[in-house]
C-alpha positions in Angstrom: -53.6 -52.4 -20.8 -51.7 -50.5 -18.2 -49.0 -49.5 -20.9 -52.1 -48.0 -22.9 -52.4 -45.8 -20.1 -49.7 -44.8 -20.2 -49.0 -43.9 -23.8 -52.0 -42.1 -23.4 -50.6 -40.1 -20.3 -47.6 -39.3 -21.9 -49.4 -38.2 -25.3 -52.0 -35.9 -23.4 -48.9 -34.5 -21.4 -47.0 -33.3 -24.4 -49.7 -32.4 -25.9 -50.8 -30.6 -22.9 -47.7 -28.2 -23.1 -48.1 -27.6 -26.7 -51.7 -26.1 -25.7 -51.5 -24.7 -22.4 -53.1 -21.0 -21.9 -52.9 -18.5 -19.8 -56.4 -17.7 -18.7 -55.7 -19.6 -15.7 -52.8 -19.8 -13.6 -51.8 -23.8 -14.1 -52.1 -26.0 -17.1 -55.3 -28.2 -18.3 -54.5 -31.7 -17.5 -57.1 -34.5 -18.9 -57.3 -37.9 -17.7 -59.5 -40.7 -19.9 -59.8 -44.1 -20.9 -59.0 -43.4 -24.4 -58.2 -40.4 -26.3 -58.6 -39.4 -30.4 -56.6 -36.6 -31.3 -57.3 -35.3 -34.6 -54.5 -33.0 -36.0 -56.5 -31.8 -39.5 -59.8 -30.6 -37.1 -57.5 -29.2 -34.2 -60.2 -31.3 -31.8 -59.3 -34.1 -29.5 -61.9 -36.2 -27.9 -62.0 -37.8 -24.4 -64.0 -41.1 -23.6 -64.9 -42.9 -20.7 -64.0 -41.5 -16.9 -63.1 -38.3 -18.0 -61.5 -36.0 -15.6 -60.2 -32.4 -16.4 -58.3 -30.4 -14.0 -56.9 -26.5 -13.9 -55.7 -25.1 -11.0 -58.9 -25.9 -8.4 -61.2 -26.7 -11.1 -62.3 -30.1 -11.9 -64.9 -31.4 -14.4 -65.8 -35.0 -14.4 -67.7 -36.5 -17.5 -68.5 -39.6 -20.0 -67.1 -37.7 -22.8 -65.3 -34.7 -23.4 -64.2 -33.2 -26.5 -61.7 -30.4 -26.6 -61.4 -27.7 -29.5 -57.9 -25.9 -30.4 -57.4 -22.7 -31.8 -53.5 -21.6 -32.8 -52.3 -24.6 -30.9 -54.4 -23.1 -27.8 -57.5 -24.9 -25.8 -60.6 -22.4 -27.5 -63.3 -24.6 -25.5 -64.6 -28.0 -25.2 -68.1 -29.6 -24.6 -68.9 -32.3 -22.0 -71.4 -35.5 -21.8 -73.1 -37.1 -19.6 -73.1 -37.6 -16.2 -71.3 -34.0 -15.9 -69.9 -33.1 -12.1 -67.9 -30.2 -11.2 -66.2 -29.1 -8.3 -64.4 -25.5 -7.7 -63.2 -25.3 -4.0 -66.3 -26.0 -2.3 -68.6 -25.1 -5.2 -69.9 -28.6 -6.5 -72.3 -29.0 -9.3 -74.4 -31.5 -11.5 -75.8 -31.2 -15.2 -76.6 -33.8 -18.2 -74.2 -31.6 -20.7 -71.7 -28.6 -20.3 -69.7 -26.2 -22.3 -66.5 -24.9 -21.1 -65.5 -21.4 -23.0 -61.4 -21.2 -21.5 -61.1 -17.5 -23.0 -64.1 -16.3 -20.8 -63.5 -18.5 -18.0 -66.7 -19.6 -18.0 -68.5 -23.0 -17.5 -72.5 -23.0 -18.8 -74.3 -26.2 -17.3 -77.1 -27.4 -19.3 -80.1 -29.4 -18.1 -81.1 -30.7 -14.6 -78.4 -28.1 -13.6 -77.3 -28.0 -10.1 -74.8 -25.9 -8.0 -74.3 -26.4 -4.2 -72.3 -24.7 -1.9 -72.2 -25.5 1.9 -75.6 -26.7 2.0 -77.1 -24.3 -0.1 -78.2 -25.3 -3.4 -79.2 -23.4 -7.0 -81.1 -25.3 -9.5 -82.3 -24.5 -13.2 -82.1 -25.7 -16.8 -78.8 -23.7 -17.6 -76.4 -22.6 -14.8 -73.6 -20.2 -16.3 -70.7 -20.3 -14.2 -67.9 -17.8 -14.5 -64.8 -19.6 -13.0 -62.4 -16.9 -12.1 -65.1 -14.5 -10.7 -66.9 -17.0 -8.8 -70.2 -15.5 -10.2 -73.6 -17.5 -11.6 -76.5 -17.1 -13.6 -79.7 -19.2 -13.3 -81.6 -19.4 -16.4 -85.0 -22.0 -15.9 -86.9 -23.6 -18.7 -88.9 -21.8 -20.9 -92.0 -20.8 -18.6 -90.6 -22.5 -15.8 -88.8 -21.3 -12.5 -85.2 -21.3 -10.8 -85.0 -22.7 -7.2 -82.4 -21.7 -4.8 -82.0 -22.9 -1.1 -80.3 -21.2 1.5 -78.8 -22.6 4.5 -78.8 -21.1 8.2 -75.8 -21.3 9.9 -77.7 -22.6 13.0 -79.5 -25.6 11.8 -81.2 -25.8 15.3 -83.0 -22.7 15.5 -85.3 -20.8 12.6 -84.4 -17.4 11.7 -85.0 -14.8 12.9 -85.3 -10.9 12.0 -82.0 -9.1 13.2 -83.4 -7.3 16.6 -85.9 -9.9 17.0 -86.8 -12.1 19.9 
């Protein structure tokens, strides 16, 4: 089992190289319990503890399934149980699309970002990785919820010049 593994490693590595882009500053690397790779559709798919990694980016997902244009990552689409973390940016969602020429990351349903105790919540979260900047979208009729957290958890806040 633990030379599956590795075969796997070494495959993903190599191909990997072949595919790396330059959107971001360090490769993709993608770590799974089993990987298909299908030369004719230029689309590999990812199963079970799937973890992807660029630079301070990580996704963490059931399933993940990658899509290649000219030999370069175009985008892939996540499964279940999808959890994201960017330096202290962590999020939550039930799918998610990652589009690597945008650098952007769109979280879809029961989507959740948090960031030192304060917290943004809607049906689709669109993330854009490189300029660290979100849009909320809720579901149809419904509302986004964000929470903000005082730095001083001890005392409620107060207008600036108040007493």
């Amino acid at each position: 089992m633990a030379g599956s593994k590795t075969v796997t490693k070494t495959m993903l590595a190599l191909l990997l190289a072949l595919t790396s882009n330059v959107v971001w500053a360090g490769p993709v690397e993608i770590e799974s319990g089993k990987m298909t790779f299908s030369h004719k559709t230029s689309q590999a798919e990812f199963n079970k503890d799937v973890v992807l990694t660029r630079d301070d980016f990580k996704l963490q997902c059931d399933k993940l399934i990658t899509y290649y244009k000219n030999s370069q990552l175009d985008h892939a689409d996540a499964f279940g149980h999808i959890r994201i973390k960017q330096g202290k940016i962590t999020g939550s969602a039930d799918k998610a699309v990652l589009d690597q020429g945008k650098g952007k990351l769109t979280l879809i349903g029961n989507a959740v970002l948090q960031q030192q105790g304060s917290r943004v919540q809607g049906e689709t979260i669109t993330h854009f990785i490189d300029q660290e900047k979100t849009i909320v979208q809720p579901k149809t009729g419904g509302r986004t919820r964000m929470v903000i957290e005082s730095d001083d958890h001890k005392s409620p806040l107060k207008p600036a010049g108040g007493k």
